[in-house]
N, C-alpha and C positions, 0 to 999 in steps of 0.2 A: 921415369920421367917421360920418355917417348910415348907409353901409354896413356898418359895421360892427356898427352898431346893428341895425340889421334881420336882419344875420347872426346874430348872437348869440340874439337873438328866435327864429326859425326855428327855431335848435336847442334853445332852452327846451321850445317846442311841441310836437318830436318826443319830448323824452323824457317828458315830460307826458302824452301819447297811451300810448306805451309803458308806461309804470306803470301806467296805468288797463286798460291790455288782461293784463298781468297779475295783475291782481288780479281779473278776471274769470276767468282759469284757474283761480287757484286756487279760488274758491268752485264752481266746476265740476269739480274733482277733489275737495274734501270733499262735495260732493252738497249743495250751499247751492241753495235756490232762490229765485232772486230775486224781490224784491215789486215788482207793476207800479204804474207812475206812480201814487198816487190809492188807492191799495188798501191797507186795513186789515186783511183777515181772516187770522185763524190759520192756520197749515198745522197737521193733525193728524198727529203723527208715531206710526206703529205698531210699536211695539219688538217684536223677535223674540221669541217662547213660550221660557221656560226650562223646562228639562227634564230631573230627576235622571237624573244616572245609572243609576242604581239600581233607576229604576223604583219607586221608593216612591209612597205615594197615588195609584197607579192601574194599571188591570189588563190586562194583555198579552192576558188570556183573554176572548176575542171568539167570538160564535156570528155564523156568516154565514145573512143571511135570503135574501129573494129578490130576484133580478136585482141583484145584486153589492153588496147594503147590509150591514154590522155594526153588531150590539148591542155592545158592552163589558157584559161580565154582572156581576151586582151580588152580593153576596152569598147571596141564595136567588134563584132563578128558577122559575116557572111554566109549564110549557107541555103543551101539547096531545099525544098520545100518538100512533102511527102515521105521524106525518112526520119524514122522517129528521132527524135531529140532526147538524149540522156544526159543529165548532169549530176554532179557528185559536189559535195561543198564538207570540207574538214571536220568534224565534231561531233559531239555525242548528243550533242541539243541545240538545233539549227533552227532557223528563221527562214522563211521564201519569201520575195513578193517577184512577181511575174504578168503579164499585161491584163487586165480587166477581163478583156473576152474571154478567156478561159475559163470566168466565173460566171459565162451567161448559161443559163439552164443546168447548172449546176453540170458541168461539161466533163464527160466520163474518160475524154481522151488523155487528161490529166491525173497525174497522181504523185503523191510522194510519201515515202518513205523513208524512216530513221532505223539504223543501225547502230552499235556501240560508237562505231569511227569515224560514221561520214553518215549523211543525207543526199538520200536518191530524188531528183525530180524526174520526169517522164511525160513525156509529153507525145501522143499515137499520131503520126501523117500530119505533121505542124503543115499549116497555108499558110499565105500572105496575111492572114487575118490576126496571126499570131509573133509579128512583128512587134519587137518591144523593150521594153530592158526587165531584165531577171537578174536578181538581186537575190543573194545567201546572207547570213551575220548570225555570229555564237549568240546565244543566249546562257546570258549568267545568273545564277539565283544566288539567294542567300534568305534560306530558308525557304518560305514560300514566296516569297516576291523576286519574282524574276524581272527580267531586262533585255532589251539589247545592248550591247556590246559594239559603241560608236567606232571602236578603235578597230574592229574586226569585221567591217564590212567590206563585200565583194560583189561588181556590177558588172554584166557587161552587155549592152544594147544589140542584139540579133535583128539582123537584117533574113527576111526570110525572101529572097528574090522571084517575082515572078512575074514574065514579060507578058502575060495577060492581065496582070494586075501591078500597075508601079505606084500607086498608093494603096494606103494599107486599106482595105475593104471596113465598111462603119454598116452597122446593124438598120441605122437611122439614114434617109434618103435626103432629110432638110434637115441640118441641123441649125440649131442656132445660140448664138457666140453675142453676150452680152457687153458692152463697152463702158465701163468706166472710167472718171477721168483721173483716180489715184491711183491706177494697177493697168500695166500692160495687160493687153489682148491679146487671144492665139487662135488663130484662123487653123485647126489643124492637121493638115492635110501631110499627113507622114506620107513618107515614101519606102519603097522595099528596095530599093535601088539607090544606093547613098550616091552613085555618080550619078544620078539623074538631077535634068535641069529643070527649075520646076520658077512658077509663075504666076499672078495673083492678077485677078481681074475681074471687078464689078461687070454686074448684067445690064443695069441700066444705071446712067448712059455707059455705052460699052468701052470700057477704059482699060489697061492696064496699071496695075498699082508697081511702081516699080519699086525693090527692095534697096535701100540709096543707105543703108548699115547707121542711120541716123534717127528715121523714125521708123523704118520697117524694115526687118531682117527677117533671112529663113533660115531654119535651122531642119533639117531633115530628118531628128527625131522628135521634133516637135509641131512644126510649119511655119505659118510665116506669124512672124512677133508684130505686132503693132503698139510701139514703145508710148506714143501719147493719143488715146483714142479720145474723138471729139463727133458732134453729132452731125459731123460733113462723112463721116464714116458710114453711116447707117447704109443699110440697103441689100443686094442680093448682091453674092458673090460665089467663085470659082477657082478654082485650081486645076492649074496644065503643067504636066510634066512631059518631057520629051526624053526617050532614051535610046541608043543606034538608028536614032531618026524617026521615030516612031512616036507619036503624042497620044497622051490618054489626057482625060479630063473627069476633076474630082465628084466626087458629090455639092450639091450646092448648100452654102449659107446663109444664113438673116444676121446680119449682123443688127445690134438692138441698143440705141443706148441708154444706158439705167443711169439715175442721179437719186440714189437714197443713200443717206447717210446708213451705217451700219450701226448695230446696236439693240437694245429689249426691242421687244415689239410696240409699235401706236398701237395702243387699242380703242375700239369705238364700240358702243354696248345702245341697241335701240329696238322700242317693244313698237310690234304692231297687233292692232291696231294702239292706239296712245288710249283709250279710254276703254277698260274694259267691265265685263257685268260675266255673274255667275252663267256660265252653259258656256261662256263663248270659249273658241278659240284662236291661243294667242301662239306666237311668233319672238321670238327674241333673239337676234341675231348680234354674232360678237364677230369685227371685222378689225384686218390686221393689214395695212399698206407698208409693203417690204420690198428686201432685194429678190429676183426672178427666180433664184436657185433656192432660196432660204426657205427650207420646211420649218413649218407652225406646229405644237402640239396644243390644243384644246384640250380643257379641264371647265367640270359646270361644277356647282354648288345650286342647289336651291331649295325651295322650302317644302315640298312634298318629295323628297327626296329618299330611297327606298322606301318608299310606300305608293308611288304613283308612277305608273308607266308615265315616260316623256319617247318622245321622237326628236332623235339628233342627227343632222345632216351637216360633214363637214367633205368643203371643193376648195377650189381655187384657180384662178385663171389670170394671164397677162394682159392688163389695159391698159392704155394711153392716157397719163397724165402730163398736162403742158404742152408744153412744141418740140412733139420728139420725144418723148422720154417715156422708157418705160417702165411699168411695177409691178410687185404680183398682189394682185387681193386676195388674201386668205379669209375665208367664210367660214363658223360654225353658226347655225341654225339649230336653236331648241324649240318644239314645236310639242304645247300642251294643249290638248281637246278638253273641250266641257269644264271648263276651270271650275275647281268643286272651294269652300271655303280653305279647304286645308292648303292651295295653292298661291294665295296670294301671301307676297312676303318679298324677301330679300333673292337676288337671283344673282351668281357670281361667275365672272369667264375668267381664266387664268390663258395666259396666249405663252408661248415657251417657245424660243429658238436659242440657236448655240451660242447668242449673245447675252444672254439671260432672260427672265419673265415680267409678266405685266398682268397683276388681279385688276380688276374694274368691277361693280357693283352698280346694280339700277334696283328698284325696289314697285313692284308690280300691285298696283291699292286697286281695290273694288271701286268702280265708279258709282 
């Protein structure tokens, strides 16, 4: 009987052992750490960083400095002019856009390139000229149609400082700033220097325009806003910026104001001379009264058509129609020698801007 008592005992033991050694497994496979004999203190546990998708609230577009550190750039950035510029933006298929001038003469100080990770921009001895906003964002496809990716844009406005130059330097000496009465106007005289005080003031008669955040505000990467332009506006103008006491003054403008309705082109279709006879030659011009900015594409039709040399001359220049107001006349000119019989007939102009097109037809008889 004792023996069996003790045997029994024995094996209580072992499985009592056994449950206690697996119950140390397990808190060794959920990552339990256990508390030594005597020991109160807290374990601090560090939960992993969550991180949208999306990338929302914060920005892919990073400047690398020196010996392998990045900025994350903020919304406007400051920096020093003559050391290159590097930037890096997240992804494996990026987008840039970055200031205009950089795409004058096809400008070699710029470059970018794509890696698996990220997209390099670069930019050799940035100047004041290069003042601007640079802009990164994914591109996503599916299939062959790709996109941007609204959700994953990243901006940030570079101020490239320089006290020989506290607006941004413009290619153009005169430039000029069209005024209509449905769209604010922008006088644009940036500055490199976002603490600089800056100033608006017609040449004749000599005025200051003060900026009163009601009809005219500045903004410093844009310049000064003229929220309702009218044709008491028109005329020559200027920008002064002063910064540690120091004033520069901009390049000058024409400020110009335009009243054409947007939309196809008016077209006007007229032969010279109006009577014509075989040998002569004739003239047929197709004329288009538009907004100053808005490019014309000419298209002809007509009746010796691949078969007869023509002469096509297509201009355009800004003139003054009404009191004050200005347009742009877009001219193509077809110019036929020696009208031979095979030339008289139907003669067609199509006029094409980003508003849409306008065919017209005149029909050219033997007198």
């Amino acid at each position: 009987m004792k023996l069996w008592v003790a045997l029994c005992l024995a094996l209580l033991c072992i499985e009592l052992q056994n449950g206690a050694c697996q119950a140390v497994k397990r808190r060794k496979e959920r990552g339990e750490i256990p508390t030594r004999p005597g020991g109160n203190k807290r374990v601090k546990v560090r939960h992993p960083n969550v991180i949208d998708k999306k990338g929302k609230g914060q920005s892919l577009l990073t400047q690398v400095l020196d010996k392998g550190r990045f900025l994350r750039l903020s919304q406007t950035t400051t920096l020093t002019p003559g050391k290159d510029l590097e930037l890096r933006c997240k992804g494996s298929n990026i987008g840039w856009s970055y200031p205009a001038y950089l795409d004058t003469f096809n400008d070699s100080r710029l470059s970018i390139k794509q890696s698996d990770k990220y997209s390099q921009l670069m930019v050799t001895s940035p100047s004041a000229a290069d003042t601007g906003p640079y802009s990164c964002w994914v591109i996503v496809c599916d299939g062959a149609e790709c996109q941007k990716d609204y959700d994953r844009i990243y901006s940030s406005y570079i101020y490239f400082t320089d006290k020989e130059n506290l607006f941004v330097p413009s290619a153009i000496h005169f430039e000029i700033v069209f005024l209509r009465p449905d769209r604010p106007a922008v006088v644009p005289c940036r500055v490199t220097e976002p603490q600089a005080e800056a100033s608006l003031h017609r040449e004749v008669p000599a005025e200051e325009i003060a900026a009163n955040e009601t009809l005219v505000t500045y903004d410093p990467t844009r310049g000064f806003v003229l929220k309702q332009p009218s044709p008491e506006l028109q005329g020559v103008f200027y920008c002064k910026a002063v910064s540690r006491g120091v004033p520069q003054i901009s390049t000058k403008y024409h400020l110009l104001y335009v009243e054409v309705p947007s939309g196809p082109p008016f077209v006007s279709l007229e032969t010279s001379p109006e009577r014509v006879r075989g040998g002569d030659d004739v003239n047929v011009s197709c004329s288009v009264l538009g907004e100053p900015e808005m490019d014309v594409d000419f298209t002809w039709t007509y009746p010796g058509q691949d078969r007869r040399p023509v002469h096509i001359q297509t201009s355009w220049r800004l003139v003054n129609r009404g009191v004050g107001h200005t347009t742009r006349l877009s001219q193509s000119i077809m110019t036929v020698v020696d009208m031979e019989t095979i030339d008289f007939g139907k003669y067609g102009c199509k006029a094409k801007n980003q508003h849409g097109e306008t065919t017209v037809t005149t029909t050219v008889n033997s007198s």
